[in-house]
C-alpha atoms as an extended CHARMM CRD file, in Angstrom:
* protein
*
        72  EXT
         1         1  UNK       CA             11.8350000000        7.9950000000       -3.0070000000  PROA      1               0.0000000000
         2         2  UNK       CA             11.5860000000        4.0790000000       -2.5830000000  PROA      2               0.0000000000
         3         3  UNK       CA              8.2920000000        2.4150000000       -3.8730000000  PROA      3               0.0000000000
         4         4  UNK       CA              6.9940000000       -1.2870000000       -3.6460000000  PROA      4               0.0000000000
         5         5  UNK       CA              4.6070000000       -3.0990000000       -6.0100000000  PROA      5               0.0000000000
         6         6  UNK       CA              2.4020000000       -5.2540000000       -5.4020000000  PROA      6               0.0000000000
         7         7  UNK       CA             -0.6270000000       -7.1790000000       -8.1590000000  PROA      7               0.0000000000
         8         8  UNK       CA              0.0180000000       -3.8030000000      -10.1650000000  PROA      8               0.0000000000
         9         9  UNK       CA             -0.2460000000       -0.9530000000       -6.9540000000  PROA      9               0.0000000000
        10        10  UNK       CA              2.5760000000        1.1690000000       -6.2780000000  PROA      10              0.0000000000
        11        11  UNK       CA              3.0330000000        2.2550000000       -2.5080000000  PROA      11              0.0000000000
        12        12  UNK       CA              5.4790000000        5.1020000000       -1.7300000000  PROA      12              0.0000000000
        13        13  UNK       CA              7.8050000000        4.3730000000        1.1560000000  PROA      13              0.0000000000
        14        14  UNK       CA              9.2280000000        6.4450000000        3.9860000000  PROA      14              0.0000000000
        15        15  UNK       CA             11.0150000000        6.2860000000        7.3720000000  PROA      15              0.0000000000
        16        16  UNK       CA              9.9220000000        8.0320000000       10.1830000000  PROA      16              0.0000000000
        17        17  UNK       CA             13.0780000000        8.2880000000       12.3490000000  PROA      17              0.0000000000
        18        18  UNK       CA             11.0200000000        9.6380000000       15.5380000000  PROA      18              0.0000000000
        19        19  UNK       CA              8.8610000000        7.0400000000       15.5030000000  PROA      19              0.0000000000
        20        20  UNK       CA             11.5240000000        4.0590000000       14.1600000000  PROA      20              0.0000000000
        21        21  UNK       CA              8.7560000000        3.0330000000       11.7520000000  PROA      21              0.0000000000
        22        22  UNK       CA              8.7230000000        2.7310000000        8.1280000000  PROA      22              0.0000000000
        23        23  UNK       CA              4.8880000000        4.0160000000        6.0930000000  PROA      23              0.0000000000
        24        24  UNK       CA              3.7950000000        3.1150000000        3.3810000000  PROA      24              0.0000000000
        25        25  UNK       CA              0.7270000000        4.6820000000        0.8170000000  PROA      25              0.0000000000
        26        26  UNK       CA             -0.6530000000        2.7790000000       -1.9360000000  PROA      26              0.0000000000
        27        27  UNK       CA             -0.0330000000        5.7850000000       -4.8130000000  PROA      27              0.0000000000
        28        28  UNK       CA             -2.6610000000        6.2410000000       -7.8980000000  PROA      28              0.0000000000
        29        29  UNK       CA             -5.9370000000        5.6670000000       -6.2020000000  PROA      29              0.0000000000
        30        30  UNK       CA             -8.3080000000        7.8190000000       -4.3940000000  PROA      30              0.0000000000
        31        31  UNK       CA             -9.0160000000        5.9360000000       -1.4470000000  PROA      31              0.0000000000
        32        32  UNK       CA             -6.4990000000        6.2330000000        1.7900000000  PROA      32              0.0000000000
        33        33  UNK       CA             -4.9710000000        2.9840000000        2.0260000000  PROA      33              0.0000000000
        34        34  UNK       CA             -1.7450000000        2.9460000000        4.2090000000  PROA      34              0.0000000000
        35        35  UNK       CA              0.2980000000        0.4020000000        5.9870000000  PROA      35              0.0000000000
        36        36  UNK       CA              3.4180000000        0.3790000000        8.5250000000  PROA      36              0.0000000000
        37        37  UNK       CA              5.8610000000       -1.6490000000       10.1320000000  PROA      37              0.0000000000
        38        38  UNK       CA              9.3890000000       -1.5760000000       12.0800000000  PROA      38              0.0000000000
        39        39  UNK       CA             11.4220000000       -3.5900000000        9.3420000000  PROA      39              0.0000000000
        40        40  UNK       CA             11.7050000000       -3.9350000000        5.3490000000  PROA      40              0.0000000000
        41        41  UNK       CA             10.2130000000       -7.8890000000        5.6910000000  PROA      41              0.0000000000
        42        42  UNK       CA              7.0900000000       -6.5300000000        7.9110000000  PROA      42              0.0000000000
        43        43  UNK       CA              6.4660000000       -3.8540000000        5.7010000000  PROA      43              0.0000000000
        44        44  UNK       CA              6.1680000000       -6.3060000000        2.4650000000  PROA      44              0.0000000000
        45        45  UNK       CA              3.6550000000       -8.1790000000        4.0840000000  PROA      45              0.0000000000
        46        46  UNK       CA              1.8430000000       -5.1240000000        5.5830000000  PROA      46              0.0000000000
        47        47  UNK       CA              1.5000000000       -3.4800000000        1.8070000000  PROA      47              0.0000000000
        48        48  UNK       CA             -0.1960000000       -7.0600000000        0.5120000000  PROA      48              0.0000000000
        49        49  UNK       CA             -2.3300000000       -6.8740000000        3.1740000000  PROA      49              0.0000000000
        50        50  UNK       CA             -3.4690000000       -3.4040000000        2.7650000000  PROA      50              0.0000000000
        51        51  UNK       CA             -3.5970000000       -4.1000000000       -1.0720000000  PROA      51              0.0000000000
        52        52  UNK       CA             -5.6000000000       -7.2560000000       -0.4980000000  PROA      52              0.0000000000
        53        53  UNK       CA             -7.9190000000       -5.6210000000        1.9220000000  PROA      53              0.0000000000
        54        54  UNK       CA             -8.5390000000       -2.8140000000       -0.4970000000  PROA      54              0.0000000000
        55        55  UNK       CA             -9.4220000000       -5.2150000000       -2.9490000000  PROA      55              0.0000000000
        56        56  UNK       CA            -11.6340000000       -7.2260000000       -0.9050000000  PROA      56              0.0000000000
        57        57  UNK       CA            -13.8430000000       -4.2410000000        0.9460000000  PROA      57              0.0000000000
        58        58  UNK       CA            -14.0820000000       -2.8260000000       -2.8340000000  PROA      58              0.0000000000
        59        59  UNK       CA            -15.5810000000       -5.9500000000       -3.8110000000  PROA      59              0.0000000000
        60        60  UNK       CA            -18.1910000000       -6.1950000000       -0.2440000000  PROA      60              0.0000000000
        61        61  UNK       CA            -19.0770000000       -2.8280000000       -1.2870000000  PROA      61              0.0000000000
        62        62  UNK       CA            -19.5030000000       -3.0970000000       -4.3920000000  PROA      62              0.0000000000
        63        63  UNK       CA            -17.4370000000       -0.7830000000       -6.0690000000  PROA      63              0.0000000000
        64        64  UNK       CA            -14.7280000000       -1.2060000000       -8.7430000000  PROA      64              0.0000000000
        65        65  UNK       CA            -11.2890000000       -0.8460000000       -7.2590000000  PROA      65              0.0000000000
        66        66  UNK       CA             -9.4610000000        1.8970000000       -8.7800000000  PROA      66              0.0000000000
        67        67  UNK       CA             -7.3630000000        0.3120000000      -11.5740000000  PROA      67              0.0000000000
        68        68  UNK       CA             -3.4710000000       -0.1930000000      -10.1230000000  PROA      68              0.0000000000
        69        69  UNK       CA             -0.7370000000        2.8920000000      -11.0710000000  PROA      69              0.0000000000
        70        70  UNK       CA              1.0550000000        1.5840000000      -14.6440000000  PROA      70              0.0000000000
        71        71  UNK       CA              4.7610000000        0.0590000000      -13.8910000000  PROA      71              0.0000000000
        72        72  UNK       CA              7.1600000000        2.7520000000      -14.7700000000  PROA      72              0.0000000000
């Protein structure tokens, strides 16, 4: 399984071959927060963006974000 971290939030990765198009879901939380792109550097910047935007509608909405999965 490959994984990316990002400000404490694991994302598990994984390439779908059909599609040529690599997915990512932020792991540990309850809320569906998932990213893609078509290359290793997109992808990076796709999971801070989907961390960062889970961050920032938690905080618009008013509700804690779920605390990040512990580094293993």
């Amino acid at each position: 399984m490959n994984t990316m971290i990002y400000k404490g939030y694991m994302a598990r990765v994984e390439f779908y071959a059909e599609d040529e198009i690599l997915v990512g879901h932020v792991a540990g939380i309850n809320d569906l927060v998932s990213f893609h792109a078509e290359n290793s550097h997109e992808l990076k910047a796709a999971f801070q963006e989907a961390v960062d935007d889970y961050l920032e509608t938690c905080a618009k909405a008013g509700k804690a974000p779920r605390n990040p999965t512990p580094a293993r």
